[in-house]
C-alpha positions as CSV (number, residue, x, y, z in Angstrom):
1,X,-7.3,5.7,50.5
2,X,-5.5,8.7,49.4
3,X,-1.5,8.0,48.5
4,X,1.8,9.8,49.1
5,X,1.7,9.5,45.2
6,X,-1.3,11.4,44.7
7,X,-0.8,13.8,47.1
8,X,2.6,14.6,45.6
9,X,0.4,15.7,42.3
10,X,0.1,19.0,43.8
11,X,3.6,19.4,42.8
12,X,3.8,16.6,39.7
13,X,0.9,16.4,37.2
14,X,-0.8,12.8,36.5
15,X,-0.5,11.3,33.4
16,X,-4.3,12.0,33.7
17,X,-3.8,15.7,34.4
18,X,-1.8,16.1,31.0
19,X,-4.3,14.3,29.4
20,X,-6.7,16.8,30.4
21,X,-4.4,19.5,29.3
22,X,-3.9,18.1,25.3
23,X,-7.9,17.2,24.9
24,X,-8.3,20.9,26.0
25,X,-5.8,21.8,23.8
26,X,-7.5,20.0,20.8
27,X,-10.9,21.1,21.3
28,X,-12.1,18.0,23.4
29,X,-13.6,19.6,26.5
30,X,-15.7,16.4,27.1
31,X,-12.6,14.9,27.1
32,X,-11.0,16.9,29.1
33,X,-13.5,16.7,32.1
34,X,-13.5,12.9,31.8
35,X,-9.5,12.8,32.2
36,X,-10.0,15.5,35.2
37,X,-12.4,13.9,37.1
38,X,-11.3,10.4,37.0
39,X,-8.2,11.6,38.1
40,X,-10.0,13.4,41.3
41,X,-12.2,10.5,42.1
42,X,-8.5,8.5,41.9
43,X,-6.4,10.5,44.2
44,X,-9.1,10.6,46.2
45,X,-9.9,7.2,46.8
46,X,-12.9,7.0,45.6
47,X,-13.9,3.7,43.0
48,X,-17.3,3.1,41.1
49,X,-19.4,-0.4,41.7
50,X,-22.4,-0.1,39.3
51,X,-25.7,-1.7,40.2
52,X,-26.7,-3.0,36.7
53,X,-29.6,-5.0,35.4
54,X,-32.9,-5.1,33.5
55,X,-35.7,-3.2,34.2
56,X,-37.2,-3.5,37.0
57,X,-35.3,-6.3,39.2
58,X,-34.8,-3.4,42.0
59,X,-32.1,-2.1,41.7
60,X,-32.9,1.1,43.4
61,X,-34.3,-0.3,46.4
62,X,-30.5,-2.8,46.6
63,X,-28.7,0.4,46.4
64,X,-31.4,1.7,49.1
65,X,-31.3,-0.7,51.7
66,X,-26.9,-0.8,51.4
67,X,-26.9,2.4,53.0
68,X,-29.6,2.2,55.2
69,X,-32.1,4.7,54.1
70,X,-34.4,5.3,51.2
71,X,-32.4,8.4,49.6
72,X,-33.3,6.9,45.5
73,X,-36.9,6.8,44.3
74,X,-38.8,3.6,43.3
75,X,-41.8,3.4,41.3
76,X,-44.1,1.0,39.3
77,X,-42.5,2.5,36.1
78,X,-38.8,2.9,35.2
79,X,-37.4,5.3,36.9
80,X,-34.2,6.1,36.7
81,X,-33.3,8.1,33.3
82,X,-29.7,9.1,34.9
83,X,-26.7,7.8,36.3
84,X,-26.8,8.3,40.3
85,X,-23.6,8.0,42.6
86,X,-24.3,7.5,46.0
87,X,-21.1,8.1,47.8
88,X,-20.0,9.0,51.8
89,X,-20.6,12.6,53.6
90,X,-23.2,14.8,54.8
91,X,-26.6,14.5,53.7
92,X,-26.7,16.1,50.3
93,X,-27.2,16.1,46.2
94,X,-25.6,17.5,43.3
95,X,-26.8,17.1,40.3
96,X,-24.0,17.8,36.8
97,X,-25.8,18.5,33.8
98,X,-23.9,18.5,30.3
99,X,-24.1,22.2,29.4
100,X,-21.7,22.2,32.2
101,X,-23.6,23.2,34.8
102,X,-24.0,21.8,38.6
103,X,-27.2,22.1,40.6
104,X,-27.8,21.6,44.2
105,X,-30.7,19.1,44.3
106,X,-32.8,19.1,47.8
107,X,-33.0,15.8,49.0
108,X,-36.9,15.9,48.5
109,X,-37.0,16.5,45.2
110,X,-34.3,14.0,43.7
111,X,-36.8,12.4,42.0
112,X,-37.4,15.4,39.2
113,X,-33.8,15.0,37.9
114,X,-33.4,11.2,37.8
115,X,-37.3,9.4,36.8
116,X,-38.8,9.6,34.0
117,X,-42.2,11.1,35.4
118,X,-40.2,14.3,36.5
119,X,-37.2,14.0,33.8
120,X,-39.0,12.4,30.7
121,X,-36.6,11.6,28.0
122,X,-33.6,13.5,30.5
123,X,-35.0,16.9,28.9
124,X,-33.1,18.7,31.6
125,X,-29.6,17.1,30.3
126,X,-28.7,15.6,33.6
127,X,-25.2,13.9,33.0
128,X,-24.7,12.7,36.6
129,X,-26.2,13.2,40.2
130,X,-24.5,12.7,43.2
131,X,-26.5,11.4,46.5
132,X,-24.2,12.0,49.7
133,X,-24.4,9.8,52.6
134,X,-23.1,9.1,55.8
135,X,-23.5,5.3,55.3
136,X,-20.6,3.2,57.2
137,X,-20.3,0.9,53.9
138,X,-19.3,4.1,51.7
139,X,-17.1,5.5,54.3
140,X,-13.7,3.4,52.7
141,X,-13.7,4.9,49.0
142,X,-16.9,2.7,47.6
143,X,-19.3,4.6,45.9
144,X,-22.3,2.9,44.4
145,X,-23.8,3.5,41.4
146,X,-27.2,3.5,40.1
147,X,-27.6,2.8,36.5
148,X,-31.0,3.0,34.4
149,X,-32.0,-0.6,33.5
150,X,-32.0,-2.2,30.4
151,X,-35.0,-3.5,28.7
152,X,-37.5,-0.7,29.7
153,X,-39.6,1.1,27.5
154,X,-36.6,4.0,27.2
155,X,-34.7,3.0,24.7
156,X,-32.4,6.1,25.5
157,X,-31.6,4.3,29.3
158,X,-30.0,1.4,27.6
159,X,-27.5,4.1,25.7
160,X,-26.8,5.8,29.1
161,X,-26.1,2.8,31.1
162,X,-23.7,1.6,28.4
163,X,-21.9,4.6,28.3
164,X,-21.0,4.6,31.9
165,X,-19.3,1.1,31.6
166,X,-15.6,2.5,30.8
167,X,-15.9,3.9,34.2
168,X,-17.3,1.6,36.1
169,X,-14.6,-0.5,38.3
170,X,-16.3,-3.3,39.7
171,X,-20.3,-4.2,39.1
172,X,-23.0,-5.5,41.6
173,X,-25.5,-7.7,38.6
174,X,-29.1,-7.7,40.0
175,X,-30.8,-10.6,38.4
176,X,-34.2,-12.2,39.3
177,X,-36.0,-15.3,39.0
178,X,-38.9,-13.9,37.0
179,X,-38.5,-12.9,34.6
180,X,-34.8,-15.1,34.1
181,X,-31.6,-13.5,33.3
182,X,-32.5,-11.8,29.8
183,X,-30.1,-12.1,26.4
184,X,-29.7,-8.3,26.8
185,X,-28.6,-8.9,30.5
186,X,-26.0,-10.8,29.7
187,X,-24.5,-8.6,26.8
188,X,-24.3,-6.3,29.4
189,X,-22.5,-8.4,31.4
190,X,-20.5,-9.4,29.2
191,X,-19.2,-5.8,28.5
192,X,-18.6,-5.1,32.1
193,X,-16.6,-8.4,32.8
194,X,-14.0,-6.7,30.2
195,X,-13.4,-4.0,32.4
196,X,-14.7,-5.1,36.4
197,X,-12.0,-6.0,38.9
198,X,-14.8,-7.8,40.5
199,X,-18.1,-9.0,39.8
200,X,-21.5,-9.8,42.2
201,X,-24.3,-11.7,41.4
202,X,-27.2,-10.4,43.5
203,X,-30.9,-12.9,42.9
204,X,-32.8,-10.5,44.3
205,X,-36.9,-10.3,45.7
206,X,-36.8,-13.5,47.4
207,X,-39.5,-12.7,49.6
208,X,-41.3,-13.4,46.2
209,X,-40.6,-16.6,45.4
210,X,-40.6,-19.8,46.8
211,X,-37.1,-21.3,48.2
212,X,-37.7,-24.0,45.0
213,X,-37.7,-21.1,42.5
214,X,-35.0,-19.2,43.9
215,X,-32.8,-22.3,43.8
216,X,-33.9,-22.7,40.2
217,X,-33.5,-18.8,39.8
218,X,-29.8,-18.6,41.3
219,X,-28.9,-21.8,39.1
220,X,-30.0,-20.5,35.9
221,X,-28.5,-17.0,36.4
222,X,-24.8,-18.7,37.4
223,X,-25.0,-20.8,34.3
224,X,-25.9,-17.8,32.1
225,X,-23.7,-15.2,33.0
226,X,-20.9,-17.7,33.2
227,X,-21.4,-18.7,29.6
228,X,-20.6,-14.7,29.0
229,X,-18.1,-14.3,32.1
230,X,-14.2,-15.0,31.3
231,X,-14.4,-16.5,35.2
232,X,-16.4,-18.0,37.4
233,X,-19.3,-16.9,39.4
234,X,-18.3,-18.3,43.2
235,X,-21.8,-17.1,44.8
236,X,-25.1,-15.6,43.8
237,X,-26.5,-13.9,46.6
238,X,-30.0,-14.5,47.2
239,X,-31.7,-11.5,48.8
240,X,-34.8,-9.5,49.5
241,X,-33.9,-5.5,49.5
242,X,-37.3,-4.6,50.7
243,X,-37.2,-7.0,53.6
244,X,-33.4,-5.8,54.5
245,X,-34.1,-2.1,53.9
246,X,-37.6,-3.0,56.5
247,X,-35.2,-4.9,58.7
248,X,-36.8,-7.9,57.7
249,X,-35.0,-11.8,57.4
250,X,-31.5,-11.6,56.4
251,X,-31.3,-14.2,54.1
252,X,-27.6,-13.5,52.3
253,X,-28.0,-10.0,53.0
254,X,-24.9,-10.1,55.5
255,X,-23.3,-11.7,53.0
256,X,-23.4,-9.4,50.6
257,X,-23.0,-6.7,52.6
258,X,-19.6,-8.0,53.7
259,X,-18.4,-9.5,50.7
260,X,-18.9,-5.3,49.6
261,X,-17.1,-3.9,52.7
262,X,-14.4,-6.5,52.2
263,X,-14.0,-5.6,48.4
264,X,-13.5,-2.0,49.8
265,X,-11.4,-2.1,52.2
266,X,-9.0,-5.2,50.8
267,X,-9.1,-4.7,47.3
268,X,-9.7,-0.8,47.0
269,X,-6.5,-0.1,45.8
270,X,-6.0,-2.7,43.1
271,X,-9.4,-1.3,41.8
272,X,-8.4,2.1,41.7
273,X,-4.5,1.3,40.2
274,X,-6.8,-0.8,37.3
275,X,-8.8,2.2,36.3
276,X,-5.9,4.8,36.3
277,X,-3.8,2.3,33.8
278,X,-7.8,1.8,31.5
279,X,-8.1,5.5,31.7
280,X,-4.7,6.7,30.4
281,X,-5.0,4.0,28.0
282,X,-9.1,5.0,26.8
283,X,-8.0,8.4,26.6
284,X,-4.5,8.2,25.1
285,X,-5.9,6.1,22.1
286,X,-8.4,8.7,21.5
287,X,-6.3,11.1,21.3
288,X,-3.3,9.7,19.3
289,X,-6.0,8.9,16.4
290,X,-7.7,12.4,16.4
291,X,-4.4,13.5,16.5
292,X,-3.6,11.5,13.6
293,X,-6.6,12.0,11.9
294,X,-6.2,15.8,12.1
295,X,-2.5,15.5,10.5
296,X,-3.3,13.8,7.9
297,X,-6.2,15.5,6.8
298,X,-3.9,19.0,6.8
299,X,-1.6,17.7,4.8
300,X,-3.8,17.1,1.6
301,X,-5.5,19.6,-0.5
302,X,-8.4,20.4,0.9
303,X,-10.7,19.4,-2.3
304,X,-9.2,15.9,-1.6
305,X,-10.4,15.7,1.9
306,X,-13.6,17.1,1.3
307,X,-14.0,14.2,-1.5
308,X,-12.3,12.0,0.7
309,X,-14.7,12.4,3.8
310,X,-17.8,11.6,1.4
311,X,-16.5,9.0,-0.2
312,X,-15.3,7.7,3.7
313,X,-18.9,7.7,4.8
314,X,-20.0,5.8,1.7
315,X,-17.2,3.3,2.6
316,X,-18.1,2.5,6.2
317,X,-21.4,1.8,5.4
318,X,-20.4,-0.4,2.7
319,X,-17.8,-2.2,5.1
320,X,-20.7,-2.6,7.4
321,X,-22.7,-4.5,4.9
322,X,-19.5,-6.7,4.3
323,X,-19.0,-7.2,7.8
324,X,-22.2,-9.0,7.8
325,X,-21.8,-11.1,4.9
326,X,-18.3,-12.4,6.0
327,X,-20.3,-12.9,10.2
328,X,-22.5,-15.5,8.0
329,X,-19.0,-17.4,6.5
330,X,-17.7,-17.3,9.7
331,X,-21.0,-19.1,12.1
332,X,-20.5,-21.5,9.3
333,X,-16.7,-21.9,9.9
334,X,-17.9,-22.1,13.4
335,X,-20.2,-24.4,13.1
336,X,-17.5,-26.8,10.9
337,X,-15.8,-26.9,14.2
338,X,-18.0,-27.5,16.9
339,X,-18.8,-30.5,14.4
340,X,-15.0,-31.2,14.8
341,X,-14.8,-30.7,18.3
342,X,-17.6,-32.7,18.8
343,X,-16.1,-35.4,16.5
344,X,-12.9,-35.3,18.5
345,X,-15.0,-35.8,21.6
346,X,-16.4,-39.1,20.1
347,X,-13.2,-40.2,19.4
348,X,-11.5,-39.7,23.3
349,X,-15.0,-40.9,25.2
350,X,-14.8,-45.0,24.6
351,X,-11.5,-45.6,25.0
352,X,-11.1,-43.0,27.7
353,X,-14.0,-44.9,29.8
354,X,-12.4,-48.0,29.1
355,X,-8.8,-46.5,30.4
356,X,-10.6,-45.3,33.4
357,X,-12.3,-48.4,34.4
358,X,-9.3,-49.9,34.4
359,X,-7.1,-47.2,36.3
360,X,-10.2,-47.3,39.2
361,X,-9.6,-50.9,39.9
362,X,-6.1,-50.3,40.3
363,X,-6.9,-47.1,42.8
364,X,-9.4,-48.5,44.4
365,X,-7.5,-52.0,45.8
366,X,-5.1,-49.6,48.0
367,X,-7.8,-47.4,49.4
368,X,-10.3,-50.2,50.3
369,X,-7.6,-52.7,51.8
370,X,-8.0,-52.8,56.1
371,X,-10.2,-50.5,55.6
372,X,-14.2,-50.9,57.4
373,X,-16.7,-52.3,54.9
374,X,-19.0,-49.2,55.7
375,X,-16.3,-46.7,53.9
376,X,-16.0,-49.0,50.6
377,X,-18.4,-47.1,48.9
378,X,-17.4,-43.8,49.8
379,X,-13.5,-44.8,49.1
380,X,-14.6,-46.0,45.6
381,X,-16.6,-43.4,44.6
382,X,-13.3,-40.9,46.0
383,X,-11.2,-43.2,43.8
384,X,-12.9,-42.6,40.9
385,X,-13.3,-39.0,40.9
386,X,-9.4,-38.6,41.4
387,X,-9.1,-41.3,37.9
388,X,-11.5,-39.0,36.2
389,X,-9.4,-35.2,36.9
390,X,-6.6,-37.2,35.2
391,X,-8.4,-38.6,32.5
392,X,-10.3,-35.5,31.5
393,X,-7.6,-33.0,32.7
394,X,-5.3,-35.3,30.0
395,X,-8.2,-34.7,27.1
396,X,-8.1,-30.8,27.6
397,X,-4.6,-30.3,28.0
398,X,-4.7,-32.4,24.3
399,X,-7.5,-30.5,22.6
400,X,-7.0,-27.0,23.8
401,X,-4.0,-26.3,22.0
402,X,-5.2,-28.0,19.1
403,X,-8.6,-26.2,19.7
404,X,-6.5,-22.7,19.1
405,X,-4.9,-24.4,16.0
406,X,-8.3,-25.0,14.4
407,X,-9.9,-21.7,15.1
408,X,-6.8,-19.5,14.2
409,X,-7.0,-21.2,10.8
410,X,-10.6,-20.3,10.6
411,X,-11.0,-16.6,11.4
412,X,-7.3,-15.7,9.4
413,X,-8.9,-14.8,6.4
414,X,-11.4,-13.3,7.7
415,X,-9.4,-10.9,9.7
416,X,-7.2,-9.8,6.5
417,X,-10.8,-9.5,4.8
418,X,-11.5,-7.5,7.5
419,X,-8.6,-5.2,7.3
420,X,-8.9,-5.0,3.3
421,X,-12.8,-3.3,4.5
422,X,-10.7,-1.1,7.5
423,X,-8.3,-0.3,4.7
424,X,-11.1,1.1,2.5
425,X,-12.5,3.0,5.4
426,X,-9.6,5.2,6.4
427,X,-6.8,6.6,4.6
428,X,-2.8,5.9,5.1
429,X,-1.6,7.3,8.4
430,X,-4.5,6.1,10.2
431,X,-4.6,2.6,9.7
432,X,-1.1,1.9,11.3
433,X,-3.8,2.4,14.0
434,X,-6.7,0.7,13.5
435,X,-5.2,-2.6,11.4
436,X,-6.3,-5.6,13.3
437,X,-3.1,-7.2,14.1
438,X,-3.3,-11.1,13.0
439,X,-1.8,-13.0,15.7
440,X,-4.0,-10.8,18.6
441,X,-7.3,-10.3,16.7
442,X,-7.6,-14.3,16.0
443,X,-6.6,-15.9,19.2
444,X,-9.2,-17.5,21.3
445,X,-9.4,-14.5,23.7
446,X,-12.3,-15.7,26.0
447,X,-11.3,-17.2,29.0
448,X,-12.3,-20.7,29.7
449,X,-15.2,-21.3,31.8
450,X,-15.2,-25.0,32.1
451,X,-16.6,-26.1,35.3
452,X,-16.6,-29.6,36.4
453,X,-19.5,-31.8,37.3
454,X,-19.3,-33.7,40.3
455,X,-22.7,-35.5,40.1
456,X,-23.0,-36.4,43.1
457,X,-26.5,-37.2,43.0
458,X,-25.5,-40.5,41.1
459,X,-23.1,-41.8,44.5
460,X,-26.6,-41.7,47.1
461,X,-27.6,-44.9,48.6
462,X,-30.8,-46.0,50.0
463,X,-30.3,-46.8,54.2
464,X,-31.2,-50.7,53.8
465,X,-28.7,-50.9,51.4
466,X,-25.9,-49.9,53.5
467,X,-27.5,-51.5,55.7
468,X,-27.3,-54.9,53.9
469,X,-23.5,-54.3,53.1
470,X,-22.6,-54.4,56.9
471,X,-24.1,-58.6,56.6
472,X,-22.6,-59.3,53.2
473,X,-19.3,-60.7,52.7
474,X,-16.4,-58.5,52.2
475,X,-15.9,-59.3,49.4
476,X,-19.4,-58.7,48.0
477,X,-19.8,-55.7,49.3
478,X,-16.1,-54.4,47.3
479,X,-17.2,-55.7,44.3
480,X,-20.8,-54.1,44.6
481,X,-18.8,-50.6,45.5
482,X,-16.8,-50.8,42.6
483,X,-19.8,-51.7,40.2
484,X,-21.0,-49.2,41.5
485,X,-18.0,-46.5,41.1
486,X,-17.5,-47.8,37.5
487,X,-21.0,-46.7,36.4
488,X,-20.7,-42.8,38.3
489,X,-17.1,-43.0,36.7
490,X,-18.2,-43.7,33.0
491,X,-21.2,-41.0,33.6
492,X,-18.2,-38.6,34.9
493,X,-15.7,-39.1,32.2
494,X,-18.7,-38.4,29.9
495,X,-19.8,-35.7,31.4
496,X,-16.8,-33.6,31.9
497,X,-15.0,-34.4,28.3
498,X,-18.1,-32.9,26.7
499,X,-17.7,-29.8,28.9
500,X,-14.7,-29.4,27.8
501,X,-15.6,-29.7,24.5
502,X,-19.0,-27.4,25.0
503,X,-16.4,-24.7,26.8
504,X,-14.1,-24.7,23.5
505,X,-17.0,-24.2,21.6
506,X,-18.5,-21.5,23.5
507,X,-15.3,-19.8,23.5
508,X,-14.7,-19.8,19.8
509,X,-17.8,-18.2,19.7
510,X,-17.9,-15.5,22.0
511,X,-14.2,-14.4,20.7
512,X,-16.0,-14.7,17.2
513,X,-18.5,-12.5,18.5
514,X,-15.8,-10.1,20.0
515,X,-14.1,-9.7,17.1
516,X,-17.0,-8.6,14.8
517,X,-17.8,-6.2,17.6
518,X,-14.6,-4.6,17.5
519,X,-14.4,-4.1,13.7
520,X,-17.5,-2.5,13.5
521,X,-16.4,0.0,16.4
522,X,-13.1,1.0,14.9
523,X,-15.2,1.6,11.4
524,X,-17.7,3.8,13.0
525,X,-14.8,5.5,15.0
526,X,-12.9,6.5,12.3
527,X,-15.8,7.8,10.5
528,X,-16.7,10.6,13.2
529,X,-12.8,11.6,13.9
530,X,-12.6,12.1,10.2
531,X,-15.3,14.3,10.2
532,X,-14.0,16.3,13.1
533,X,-10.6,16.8,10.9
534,X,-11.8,18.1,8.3
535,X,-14.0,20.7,10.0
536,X,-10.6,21.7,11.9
537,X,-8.3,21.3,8.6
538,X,-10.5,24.0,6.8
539,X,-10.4,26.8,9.5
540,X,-7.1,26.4,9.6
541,X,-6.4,26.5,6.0
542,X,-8.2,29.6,6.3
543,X,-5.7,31.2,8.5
544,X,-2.8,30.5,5.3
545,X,0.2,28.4,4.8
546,X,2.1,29.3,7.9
547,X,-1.0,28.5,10.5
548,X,-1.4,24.8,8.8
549,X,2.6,24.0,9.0
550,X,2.2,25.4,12.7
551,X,-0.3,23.1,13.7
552,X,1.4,19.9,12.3
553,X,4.6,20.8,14.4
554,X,2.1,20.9,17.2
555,X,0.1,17.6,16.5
556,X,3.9,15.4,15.4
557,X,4.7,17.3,19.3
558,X,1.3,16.8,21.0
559,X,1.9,12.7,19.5
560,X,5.3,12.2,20.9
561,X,3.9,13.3,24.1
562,X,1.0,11.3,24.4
563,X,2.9,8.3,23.1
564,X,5.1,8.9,25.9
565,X,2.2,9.4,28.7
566,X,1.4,5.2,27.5
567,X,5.1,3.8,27.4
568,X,5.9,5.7,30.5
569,X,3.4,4.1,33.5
570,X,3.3,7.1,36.1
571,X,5.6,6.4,39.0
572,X,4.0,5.7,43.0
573,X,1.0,3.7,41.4
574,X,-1.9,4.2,43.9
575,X,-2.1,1.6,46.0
């Protein structure tokens, strides 16, 4: 999956290459290898789909049985303490440890670097190991990743699998029916959704549950992670690793297998153009505000920063508290308008019903007339679906935009009480970067995920009741069908309008939720680059007057060359 463009960078750097050449430049090695190595696995072809979950719901033994052979341990306990990439060539491993270091692991003795009965607490430092093998699905770019699972007794695995989420480009979610999907599961979820091009639900060990359960299983994990996802989940795949990986039933296993292959070999290249633009962007930010950071810190006395950074930490933690106190007046803004929403609701449902029942009559005449009296049912029932999409479609189109309305006017102050706390955390050249703008920070920036009921269940009829319809007057047997679509129509219009409502509300939330995320991110953030400065700002105060106005002209350059690395998209995107 290798392009003309990336071959070309032989000749051209990447925009990730010169990345890799300022966070070197600055002292950010870590940084530095994470610009140069994204950019291999790029021009390569190579993109990352992350097996997450809890604890576990077998994860290993998924990733096992999609290439064919058991190269990952499994165990009783939790065992993976490490990220594990399993991607396409001869039968090897490699493990990358952070000192710097790469080992060559023997394929026997895999299990040392990545459980935690041979790797407790990842005392060896293992970063990342690499599994090679020759499986047909891995052979177009797709490289699976194993991730430790959330919710085990290693607190530390939760940190490592969250970590690896920037890079991830696509996730594989490995739910169960017992235990259900978990609050922490879908947090997780949630954070990977921001940044997958694509997103699998796999219900997995259905050879351990009875076809009841895992319908019950598969519905409750669709209705959970869509009430975190900004889209919707079009198929849960209900599988047994253990049985595919013995060659057992099938189940969705060929499904799944070929909804992967497909995702590799038709929507490869979107994947990897995605994570070049999210990595230029994750790594340009960083290092505009160390940059910033840095600069400013030179350019005051160094008593001042000293001062500065202490009364900084005191600050953040102070902002934190705040943060809290105005997340309790905002669930109660919140909940003033899912009462309104709600209210709103109340107001559209009777006369909508009644504007409904009237609109099916009118449908219905046109559909039912020379047709057989066996079909009236059926053509009612049609009829008042298609009354209902209007109907509802017409209250959503009306209280969405007046839905934003109510929630911008909510969250505004607390966004500029937000920035008064992020103005009291940093200092003046740094908060042209880390001010929430107004308009972006309190838009309704979840996605809706309203889904539309069909209830179908309510249009099933007995067999010696259409049975009686084909001895009953025609007319009887129209008016019966359209008693009968009037009652699924009212249940529908109900129905759906409060899912529209529920959605609005759900959404206010989780962009509520969001936000207060965010703040608390860019708090802690600047905290630890200030830090860093003034560490740098003293050695180089050290070195006399001439050294510091050296390294400003250096940072004000290294800045306009960033800047220009993130207004300047790189051209022959990979494709």
């Amino acid at each position: 999956m290798t392009t003309s463009a990336s071959r070309a960078r032989r000749d051209d750097p990447s925009r990730l290459e010169a990345l890799a050449s300022v966070a070197r430049e600055l002292g950010s090695p870590e940084l530095a290898l994470d610009a140069e190595q994204t950019d291999t696995r790029l021009a390569e072809g190579r993109f990352y789909v992350a097996c997450v979950g809890q604890f576990k719901r077998g994860k290993s033994t998924l990733l096992n049985a999609l290439v064919g052979e058991p190269v990952l341990p499994t165990g009783v306990l939790p065992v993976t303490s490490a990220i594990t990439v399993l991607r396409h060539g001869p039968r090897r491993a490699r493990a990358a440890l952070r000192d710097g270091r790469s080992l060559e692991v023997a394929p026997g003795e895999l299990s040392r670097y990545v459980t935690e009965d041979g790797n407790p607490g990842n005392r060896l430092g293992v970063k990342v190991v690499e599994v090679f093998v020759p499986s047909d699905l891995l052979s177009h770019g797709l490289c699976l990743v194993d991730t430790p699972g959330i919710g085990s007794v290693f607190e530390a695995n939760d940190v490592v699998t969250r970590s690896f989420v920037p890079h991830l480009d696509a996730a594989l979610v490995v739910v169960g029916a017992d235990p259900p999907v978990s609050g922490d599961e879908r947090n997780l979820v949630q954070e990977v959704a921001l940044r997958a091009g694509a997103v699998l639900v796999v219900l997995n060990k259905a050879d351990r549950s009875t076809p009841e359960e895992q319908r019950e299983g598969a519905r409750f994990a669709r209705e959970a992670l869509e009430s975190v996802l900004p889209r919707r989940i079009e198929r849960v795949y209900e599988v047994s690793a253990a049985e595919a990986l013995a060659g057992g039933p099938s189940r969705d296993w060929t499904a799944l297998v070929g909804a992967l292959r497909q995702l590799a070999v038709s929507s490869g290249g979107a994947l990897l153009a995605s994570a070049e633009e999210r990595a230029v962007e994750r790594i340009a930010r960083t290092l505009l505000n160390d940059v910033g950071v840095r600069r400013e810190v030179l350019e005051r006395p160094v008593q001042e920063s000293t001062a500065w950074l202490h009364a900084l930490g005191t600050q953040a933690a102070a902002a934190e508290r705040a943060l809290g106190d105005l997340g309790v007046l905002l669930s109660a803004t919140q909940s003033r308008l899912t009462g309104e929403f709600r209210d709103r609701h109340e107001r559209f449902l009777g006369p909508a019903q009644a504007r409904a029942r009237a609109d099916l009559g009118r449908r219905f005449a046109p559909k039912a007339r020379g047709r057989p009296k066996r079909r009236l049912g059926e053509l009612a029932f049609e009829a008042a679906r298609d009354v209902e999409r209007e109907i509802v479609e017409s209250f959503r189109l009306e209280l969405e935009p007046e839905a934003e309305r109510l929630y911008t006017s909510a969250v505004e102050r607390f966004v500029e009480l937000a920035n008064e706390l992020l103005e009291g955390a940093a200092f003046a050249a740094d908060l042209q970067m880390h001010r929430l703008d107004v308009p972006e920070a309190i838009a309704l920036r979840e996605r809706s995920r309203f889904r539309r009921a069909e209830l179908r269940y309510r249009t099933t009829r007995i067999p010696p009741m259409i049975a009686l319809d084909m001895v009953l007057p025609r007319g009887i047997v129209e008016h019966g069908a359209l008693r009968r679509a009037t009652a699924y129509l009212d249940a529908l219009v109900e129905s759906n309008s409060s899912r529209v409502a529920a959605d609005l509300v759900e959404r206010a939330g989780a962009s509520r939720e969001r936000l207060e995320a965010e703040l608390r991110t860019r708090i802690r953030a600047v905290l630890e680059r200030a830090r860093r400065a003034v560490s740098e700002a003293r050695r180089r105060r050290e070195d006399g007057a001439g050294a510091v106005a050296r390294e400003l002209e250096r940072l004000r350059s290294i800045e306009d060359a960033v800047g220009a690395l993130i207004a300047t998209p790189e051209e022959g995107t990979r494709s």
